[in-house]
C-alpha positions, 0 to 999 in steps of 0.5 A, spaced: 226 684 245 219 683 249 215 689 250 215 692 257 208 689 260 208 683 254 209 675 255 217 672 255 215 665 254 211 661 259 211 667 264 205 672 265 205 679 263 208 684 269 201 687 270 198 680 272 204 679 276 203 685 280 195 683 281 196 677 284 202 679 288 198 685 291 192 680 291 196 675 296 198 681 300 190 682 302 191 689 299 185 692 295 187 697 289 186 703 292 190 702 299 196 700 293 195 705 290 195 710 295 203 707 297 205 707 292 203 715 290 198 713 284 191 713 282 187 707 283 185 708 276 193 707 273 193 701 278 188 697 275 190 699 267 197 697 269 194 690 271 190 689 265 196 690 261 193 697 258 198 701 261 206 699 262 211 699 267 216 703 262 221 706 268 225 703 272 224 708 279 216 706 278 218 698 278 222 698 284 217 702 287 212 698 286 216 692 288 219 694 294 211 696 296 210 688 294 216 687 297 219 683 293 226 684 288 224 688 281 227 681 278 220 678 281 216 683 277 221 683 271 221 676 270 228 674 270 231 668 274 236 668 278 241 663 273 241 669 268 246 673 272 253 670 269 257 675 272 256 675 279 256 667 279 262 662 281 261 659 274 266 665 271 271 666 277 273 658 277 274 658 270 279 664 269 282 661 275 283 655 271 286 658 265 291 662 269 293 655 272 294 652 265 298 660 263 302 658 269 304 651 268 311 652 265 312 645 263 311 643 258 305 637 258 307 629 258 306 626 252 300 621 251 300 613 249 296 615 243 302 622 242 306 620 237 311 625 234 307 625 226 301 625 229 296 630 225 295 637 228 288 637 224 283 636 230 287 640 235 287 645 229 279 644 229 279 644 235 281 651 236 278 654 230 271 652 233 273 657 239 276 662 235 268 661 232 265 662 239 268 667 241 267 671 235 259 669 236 260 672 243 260 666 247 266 667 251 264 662 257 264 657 252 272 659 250 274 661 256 271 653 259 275 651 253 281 654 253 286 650 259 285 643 254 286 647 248 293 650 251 295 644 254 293 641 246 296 646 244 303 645 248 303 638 246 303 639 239 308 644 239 313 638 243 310 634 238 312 637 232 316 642 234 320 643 227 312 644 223 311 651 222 303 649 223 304 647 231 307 654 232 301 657 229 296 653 233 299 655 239 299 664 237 292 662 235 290 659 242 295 664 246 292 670 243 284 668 243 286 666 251 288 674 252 283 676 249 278 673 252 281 676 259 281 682 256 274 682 256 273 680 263 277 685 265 283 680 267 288 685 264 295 682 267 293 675 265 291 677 258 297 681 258 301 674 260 297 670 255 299 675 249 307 676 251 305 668 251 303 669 244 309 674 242 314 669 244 311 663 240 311 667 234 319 668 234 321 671 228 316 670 224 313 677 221 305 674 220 305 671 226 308 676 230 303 681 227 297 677 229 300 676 236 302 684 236 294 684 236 292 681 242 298 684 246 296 693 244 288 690 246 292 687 253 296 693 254 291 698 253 286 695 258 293 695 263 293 703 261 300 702 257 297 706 251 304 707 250 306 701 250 301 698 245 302 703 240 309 702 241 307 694 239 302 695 233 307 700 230 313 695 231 308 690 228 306 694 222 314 696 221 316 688 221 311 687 216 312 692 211 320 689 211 318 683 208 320 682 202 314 678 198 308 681 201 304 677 197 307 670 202 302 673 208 295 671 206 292 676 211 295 682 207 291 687 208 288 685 214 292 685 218 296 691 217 290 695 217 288 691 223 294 693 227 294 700 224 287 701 227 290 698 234 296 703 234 290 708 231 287 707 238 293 705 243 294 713 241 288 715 242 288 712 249 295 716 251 293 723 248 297 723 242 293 726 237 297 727 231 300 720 231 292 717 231 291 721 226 296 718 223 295 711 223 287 712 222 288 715 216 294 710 213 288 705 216 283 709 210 287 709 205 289 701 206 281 700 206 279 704 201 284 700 196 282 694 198 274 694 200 269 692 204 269 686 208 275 682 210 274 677 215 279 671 217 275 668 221 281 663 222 286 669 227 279 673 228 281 679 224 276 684 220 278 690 216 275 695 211 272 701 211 267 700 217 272 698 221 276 705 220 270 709 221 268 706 228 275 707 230 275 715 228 269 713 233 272 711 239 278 716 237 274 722 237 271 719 243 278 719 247 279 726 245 273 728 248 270 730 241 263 726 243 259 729 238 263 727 232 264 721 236 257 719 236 257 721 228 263 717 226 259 712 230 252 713 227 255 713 221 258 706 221 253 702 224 248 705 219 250 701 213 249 693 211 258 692 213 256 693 219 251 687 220 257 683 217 261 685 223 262 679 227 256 680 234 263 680 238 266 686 235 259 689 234 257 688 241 263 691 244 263 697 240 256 700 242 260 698 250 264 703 248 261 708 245 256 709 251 262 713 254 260 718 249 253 718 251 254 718 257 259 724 257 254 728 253 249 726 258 244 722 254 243 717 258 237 714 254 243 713 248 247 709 252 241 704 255 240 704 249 246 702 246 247 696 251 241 694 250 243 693 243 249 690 245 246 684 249 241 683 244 248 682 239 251 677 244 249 677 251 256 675 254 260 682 251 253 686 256 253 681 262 261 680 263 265 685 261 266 691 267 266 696 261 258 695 260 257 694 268 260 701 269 256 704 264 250 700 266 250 703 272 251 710 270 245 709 267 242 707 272 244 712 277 242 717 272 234 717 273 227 714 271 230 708 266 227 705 261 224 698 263 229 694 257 235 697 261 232 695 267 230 687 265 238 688 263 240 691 269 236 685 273 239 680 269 246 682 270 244 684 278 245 691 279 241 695 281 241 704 282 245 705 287 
């Protein structure tokens, strides 16, 4: 990240801004000094670049006195705002055009019922990639095709176990990026979508299970989504050759970390702990690093421990909360993980900095966060909320404010 006071690209540094803004306003250093309740001495070194403006109560001094926004200071420009723009709005308004079309899509001239499921199975293994890189307004411009595609494809080839896969697939990455945007019942929509396409097969319907528990948390059915992921965990250990699910551990240990936080989210301390700890010892069997980029899954040790983060945080135990998370972004695993996985983590345990009051660990971690991937920071309401927090609490560190700026929020 640029230093505060430094150069982002093309643009000059903060201090030469702030010269040639007081300079177009006829104002001499020692009468903005004196509205601004500084020195004439700290001005002039701030323009030279000697000094920097590191907190976020000084930049929005300093840019009321000018009169301009801190976003002119910052150097942010009005199109980083993803959130706040009609871009994101009119494609989840397409998505939920797309979720409700209970027809099944007509046939094209070139469809032809042993036409290859390859390049809409491309297609969405593409997106799958692009949400797992954390660029989720890319998918979420992808997914109206992508479900019709897929619909198509099921009518098509309605006995072939692949399109059933393809429509799971395409289903479960539409909840999840709506989960993210806070569009909680069309993810719940989207999942329920996913549940009833996997029929009775137990690794689709696992896979689907999962999409569904992040759903039903986000509505606040704690309950519900353990019920699910439990339910899931059960069907799987019922199939009679495990060895036919090539997502085996994965995936059960993906759903045990699911239910494990479903639990947390309702209060039931001894059944997280419980599904937490059959995670642990799925982890420690299997080992470090199980990744199906194809379903978006990931499983191992550090998946557990960040999980003991985020279950200790929902039972207010925000000490051991930020230990269990230092702990496991401390390793290389933790690199490994997938930016959107990574990124939405460091969203969520900002409530345990937050709770303890370390306001500076929670800027940080959003920080972090955007640097990882920019859409899990700027769309997701979790990361404003928390961002907000930070800035209502005090003088903030100018990265959070250029974050702050970008996203459009100011301290209220």
């Amino acid at each position: 990240m640029t230093r505060p006071g430094g150069r982002r690209g093309n643009e000059p540094p903060i201090g030469r801004r702030v010269a040639e803004l007081r300079a177009n306003r006829g104002m001499s250093q020692q009468v903005f000094a004196d509205r601004i309740g500084k020195s004439k001495s700290w001005v002039d070194k701030v323009e030279r670049g000697v000094r920097t403006l590191d907190r976020f109560s000084v930049i929005e001094t300093v840019a009321a006195t000018l009169g301009v926004a801190p976003t002119v200071l910052l150097g942010v420009k009005a199109q980083r705002r993803p959130a706040a723009g009609t871009d994101v709005g009119s494609a989840v308004e397409r998505v939920r055009e797309a979720l409700a079309r209970y027809d099944v899509p007509r046939l094209g001239s070139d469809d032809q019922p042993t036409s290859s499921l390859r390049q809409p199975a491309d297609q969405v293994g593409y997106a799958w990639t692009a949400y797992r890189s954390g660029h989720h307004v890319q998918v979420l411009r992808m997914l109206p095709d992508l479900l019709d595609d897929s619909r198509r494809a099921c009518r098509v080839r309605s006995e072939d176990t692949g399109a059933a896969d393809l429509l799971v697939r395409v289903y479960r990455l539409a909840a999840q990026v709506l989960v993210k945007l806070g569009e909680a019942d069309l993810a719940w929509l989207a999942a329920d979508r996913a549940m009833s396409a996997a029929a009775d097969d137990p690794r689709r319907a696992g896979l689907a299970a999962v999409s569904l528990a992040q759903a039903l948390r986000t509505l606040r059915r704690g309950r519900l989504a353990m019920g699910a992921a439990a339910a899931a965990v059960h069907r799987l250990d019922l199939v009679p050759s495990r060895t036919c699910l090539p997502e085996e551990p994965t995936l059960t240990g993906t759903l045990l970390t699911e239910a494990a936080l479903a639990a947390a989210s309702c209060g039931a301390v001894a059944a997280a702990a419980e599904f937490t700890e059959r995670a642990a010892q799925l982890a420690a069997t299997h080992g470090e690093g199980h990744h199906d980029e194809h379903d978006g899954i990931t499983f191992g040790p550090t998946t557990v421990e960040l999980t003991r983060a985020l279950t200790a945080m929902r039972f207010g135990d925000h000490y051991r909360a930020v230990t269990a998370h230092r702990l496991a972004t401390g390793g290389d695993a933790w690199h490994r993980l997938p930016a959107e996985h990574r990124a939405a983590h460091l969203i969520d345990i900002t409530r345990a900095h937050l709770d303890l009051g370390d306001y500076q660990g929670a800027g940080r971690a959003l920080v972090a966060a955007d640097g990882i991937a920019p859409a899990e920071a700027r769309l997701r309401p979790a990361a404003h909320a928390a961002l907000t927090a930070v800035l209502r609490a005090g003088p903030t560190a100018a990265d959070v404010a250029r974050l702050a700026a970008a996203i459009g929020l100011t301290r209220q």
